[in-house]
VOPAKE-802405 format. One record per residue (C-alpha): residue in one letter; x, y, z. Coordinates in steps of 0.5 Angstrom, whole numbers, padded with zeros to 4 digits, always signed. Example, Ala and Ser with C-alpha at 12.3 -4.5 7.8 and 13.67 -1.06 7.14 Angstrom:
BEGIN
a+0025-0009+0016s+0027-0002+0014
END
This chain:
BEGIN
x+0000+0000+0000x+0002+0007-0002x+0005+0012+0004x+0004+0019+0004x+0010+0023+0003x+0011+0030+0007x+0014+0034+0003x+0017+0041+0006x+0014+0047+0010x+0014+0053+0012x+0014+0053+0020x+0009+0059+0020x+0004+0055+0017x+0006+0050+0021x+0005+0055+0027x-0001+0059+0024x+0012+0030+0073x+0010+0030+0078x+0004+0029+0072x+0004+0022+0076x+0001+0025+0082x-0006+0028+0084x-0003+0034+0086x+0000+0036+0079x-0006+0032+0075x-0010+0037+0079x-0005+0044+0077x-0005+0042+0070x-0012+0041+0069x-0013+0048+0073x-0008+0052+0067x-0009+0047+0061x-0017+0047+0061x-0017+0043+0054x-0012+0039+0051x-0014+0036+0044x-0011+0031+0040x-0014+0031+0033x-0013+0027+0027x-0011+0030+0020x-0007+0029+0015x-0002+0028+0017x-0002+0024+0023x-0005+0028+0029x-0005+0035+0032x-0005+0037+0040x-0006+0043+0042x-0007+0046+0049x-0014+0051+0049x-0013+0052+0042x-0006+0053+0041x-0001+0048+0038x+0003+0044+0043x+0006+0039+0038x+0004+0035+0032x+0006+0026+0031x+0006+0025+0023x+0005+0018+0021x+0012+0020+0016x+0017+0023+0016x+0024+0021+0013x+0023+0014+0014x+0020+0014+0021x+0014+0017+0025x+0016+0024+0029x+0013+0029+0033x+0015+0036+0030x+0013+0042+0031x+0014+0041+0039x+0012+0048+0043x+0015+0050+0050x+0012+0053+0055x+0012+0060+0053x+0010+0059+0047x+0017+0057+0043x+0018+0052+0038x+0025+0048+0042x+0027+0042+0036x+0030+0044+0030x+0026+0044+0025x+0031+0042+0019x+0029+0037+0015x+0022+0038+0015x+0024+0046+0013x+0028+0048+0008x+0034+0052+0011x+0036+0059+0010x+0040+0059+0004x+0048+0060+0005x+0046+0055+0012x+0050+0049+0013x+0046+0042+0014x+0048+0037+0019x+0044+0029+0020x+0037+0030+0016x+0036+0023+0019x+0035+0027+0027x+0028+0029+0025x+0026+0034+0032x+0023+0027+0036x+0024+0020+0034x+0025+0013+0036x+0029+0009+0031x+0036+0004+0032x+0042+0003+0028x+0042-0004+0028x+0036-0009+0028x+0038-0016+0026x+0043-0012+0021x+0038-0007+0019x+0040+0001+0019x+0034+0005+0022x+0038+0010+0024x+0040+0014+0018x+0036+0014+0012x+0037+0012+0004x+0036+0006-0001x+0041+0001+0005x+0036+0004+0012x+0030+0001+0014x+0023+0005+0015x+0018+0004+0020x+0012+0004+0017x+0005+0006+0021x+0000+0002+0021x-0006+0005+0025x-0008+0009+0031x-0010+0005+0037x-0013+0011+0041x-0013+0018+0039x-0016+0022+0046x-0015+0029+0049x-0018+0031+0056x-0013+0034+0061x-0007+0030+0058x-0007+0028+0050x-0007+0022+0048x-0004+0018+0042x-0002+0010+0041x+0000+0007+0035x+0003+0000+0032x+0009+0001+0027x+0012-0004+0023x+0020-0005+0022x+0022-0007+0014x+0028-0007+0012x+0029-0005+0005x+0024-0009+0000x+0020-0009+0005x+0021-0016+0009x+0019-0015+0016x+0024-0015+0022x+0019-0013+0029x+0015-0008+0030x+0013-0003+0035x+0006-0002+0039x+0008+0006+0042x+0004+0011+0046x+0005+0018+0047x+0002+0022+0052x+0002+0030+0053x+0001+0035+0059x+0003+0041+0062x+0003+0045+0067x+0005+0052+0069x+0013+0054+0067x+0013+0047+0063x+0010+0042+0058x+0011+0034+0058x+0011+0029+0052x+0011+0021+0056x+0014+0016+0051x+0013+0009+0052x+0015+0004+0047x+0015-0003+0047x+0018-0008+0041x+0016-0013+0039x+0019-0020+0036x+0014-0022+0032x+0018-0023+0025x+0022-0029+0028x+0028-0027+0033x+0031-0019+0034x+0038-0017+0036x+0038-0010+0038x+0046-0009+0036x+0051-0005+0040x+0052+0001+0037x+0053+0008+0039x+0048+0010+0033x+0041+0010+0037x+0035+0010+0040x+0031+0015+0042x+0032+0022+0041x+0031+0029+0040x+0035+0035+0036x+0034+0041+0040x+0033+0048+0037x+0040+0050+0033x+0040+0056+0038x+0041+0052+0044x+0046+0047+0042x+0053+0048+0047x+0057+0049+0041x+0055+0056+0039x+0058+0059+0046x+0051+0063+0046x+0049+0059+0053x+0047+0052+0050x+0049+0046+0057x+0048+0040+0057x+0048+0037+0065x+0046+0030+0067x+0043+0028+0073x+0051+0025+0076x+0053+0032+0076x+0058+0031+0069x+0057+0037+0064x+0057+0037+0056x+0062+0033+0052x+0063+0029+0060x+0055+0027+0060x+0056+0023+0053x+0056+0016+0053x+0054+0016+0061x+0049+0012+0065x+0044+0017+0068x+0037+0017+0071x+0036+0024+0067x+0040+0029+0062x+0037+0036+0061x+0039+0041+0055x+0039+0048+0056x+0040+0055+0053x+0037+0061+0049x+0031+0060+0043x+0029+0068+0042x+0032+0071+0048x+0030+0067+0053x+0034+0060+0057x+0029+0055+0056x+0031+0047+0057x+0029+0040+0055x+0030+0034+0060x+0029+0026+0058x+0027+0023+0064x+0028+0014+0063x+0023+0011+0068x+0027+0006+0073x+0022+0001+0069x+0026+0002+0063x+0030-0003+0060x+0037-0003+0062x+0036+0004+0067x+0040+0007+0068x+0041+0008+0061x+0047+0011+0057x+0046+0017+0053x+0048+0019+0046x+0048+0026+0047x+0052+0032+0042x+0054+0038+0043x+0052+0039+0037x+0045+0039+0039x+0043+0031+0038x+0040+0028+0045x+0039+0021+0045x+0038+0016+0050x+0041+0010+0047x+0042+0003+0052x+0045-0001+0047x+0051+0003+0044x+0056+0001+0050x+0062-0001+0047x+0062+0006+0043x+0061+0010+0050x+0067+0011+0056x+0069+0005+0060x+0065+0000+0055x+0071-0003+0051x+0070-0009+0054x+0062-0009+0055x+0057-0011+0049x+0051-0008+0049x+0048-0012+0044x+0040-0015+0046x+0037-0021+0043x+0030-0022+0044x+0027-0030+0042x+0022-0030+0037x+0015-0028+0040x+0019-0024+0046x+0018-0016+0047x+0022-0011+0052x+0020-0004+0053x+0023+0003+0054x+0019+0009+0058x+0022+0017+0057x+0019+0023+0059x+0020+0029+0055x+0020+0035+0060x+0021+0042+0057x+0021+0048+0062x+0023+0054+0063x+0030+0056+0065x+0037+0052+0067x+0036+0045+0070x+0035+0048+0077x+0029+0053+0075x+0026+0048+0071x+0026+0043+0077x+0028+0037+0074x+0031+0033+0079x+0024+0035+0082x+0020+0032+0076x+0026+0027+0075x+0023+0023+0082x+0015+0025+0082x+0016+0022+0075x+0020+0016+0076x+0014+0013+0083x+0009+0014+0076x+0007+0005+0075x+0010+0003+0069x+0009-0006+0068
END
């Protein structure tokens, strides 16, 4: 069956945890009266009393993504390249790193990371739920074929969407599924859940952008490094905004290691041992028999301000007592 292909647009048109307790379900109902996820062409819009928050496509590349994404203050905080076209005279890096995403640089061999004739695709099959109230809710299955379309596993995922005052929240449950015979998740740097923060707020510009993680260490020292949580702040149109990703401690192999760049990628990456600091000897390979699963809880906290006016160690714990199995 044919699939649709987005092209490019510009970004005008698109923008024309305490969650888990209670307490913070009850503020964020009295901020967010409505949260709406609607079905379009696309995939699905959610919007927080009428404005964008973020929109899943069913495509993009070669996965399902979420773009735009908008903070708090009412920001877009993920690079918007490749899904708009650059200003000319800019230099492009990485158009696989599509703002929010979850692919893998070796599925039983196959390449879901980068994108071309040799990459998989994750293909959507149908929605499962699409639901809005005090939190948006949107559940998928994908399928993962290789090149000629041989099926490798598939994935069943569900997003879940929420805010409260200085922050907004985007909780991404996942789990895969050997249902094409067995699955290795290879040992490669090249993974898994990822997003690609706004151009502005990356380390390398020198303009404010840090990367701090939840043992203490900081930008080039946070990649490769098991941690229960990495925030990644800095300027998006004269104001510090942050996006942390929390790992569930119900997440495989939590504390997860982290893909992080100071070029602005951030990923949490639990098989790319033997690339990381310390993990030689170590292989982080996964094998699942056929028929088995395993499954990976994150939640997407963006906030204004550092790591420490962002509360994230805060949200970090309120987020990590929240049922997950």
């Amino acid at each position: 069956m044919c699939r649709p292909v987005f092209l490019p647009v510009t970004l005008a048109v698109v923008l024309a945890a305490a969650v888990g307790s209670r307490a913070v379900e009850s503020r964020a109902a009295e901020i967010a009266a409505e949260i709406t996820a609607q079905p379009s062409p696309r995939g699905v819009v959610v919007k927080i009393d009428g404005d964008l928050f973020a929109e899943y496509l069913t495509r993009s590349g070669n996965k399902p993504i979420v773009w735009p994404i908008v903070g708090p203050t009412g920001k877009p905080m993920t690079r918007a390249y490749p899904m708009v076209d650059l200003p000319k005279g800019k230099k492009d890096d990485h158009p696989h790193q599509r703002s929010f995403w979850f692919t893998h640089g070796s599925v039983n061999g196959v390449s879901f990371w980068e994108e071309g004739g040799k990459a998989g695709s994750i293909v959507h099959r149908r929605f499962v739920e699409v639901a809005g109230g005090h939190e948006g809710v949107i559940v998928a299955e994908n399928d993962w074929l290789a090149p000629g379309g041989k099926k490798v596993c598939e994935d069943l995922r569900r997003l879940k969407f929420g805010a409260e005052k200085d922050a907004r929240w985007i909780d991404f449950d996942i789990t895969l599924k050997a249902t094409a015979g067995p699955l290795t998740f290879g040992d490669t740097k090249e993974g898994t859940f990822g997003v690609r923060v706004a151009d502005t707020m990356k380390v390398d510009l020198k303009q404010g952008g840090k990367i701090v993680n939840s043992e203490g260490q900081t930008d080039q020292n946070a990649w490769g490094r098991p941690a229960a949580w990495v925030d990644y702040y800095g300027p998006v149109d004269g104001e510090t905004l942050g996006i942390a990703i929390l790992n569930h401690p119900d997440s495989f192999r939590f504390p997860t290691t982290w893909h992080v760049r100071t070029y602005g990628l951030f990923a949490a990456n639990p098989f790319g041992l033997h690339d990381f600091p310390d993990g030689q000897k170590a292989d982080g390979t996964h094998k699942v028999p056929a028929g088995g699963s395993f499954s990976l809880y994150y939640r997407v906290w963006l906030h204004k301000g550092d790591a420490k006016e962002g509360k994230v160690g805060e949200a970090y714990r309120a987020y990590a007592q929240t049922p997950k199995k």
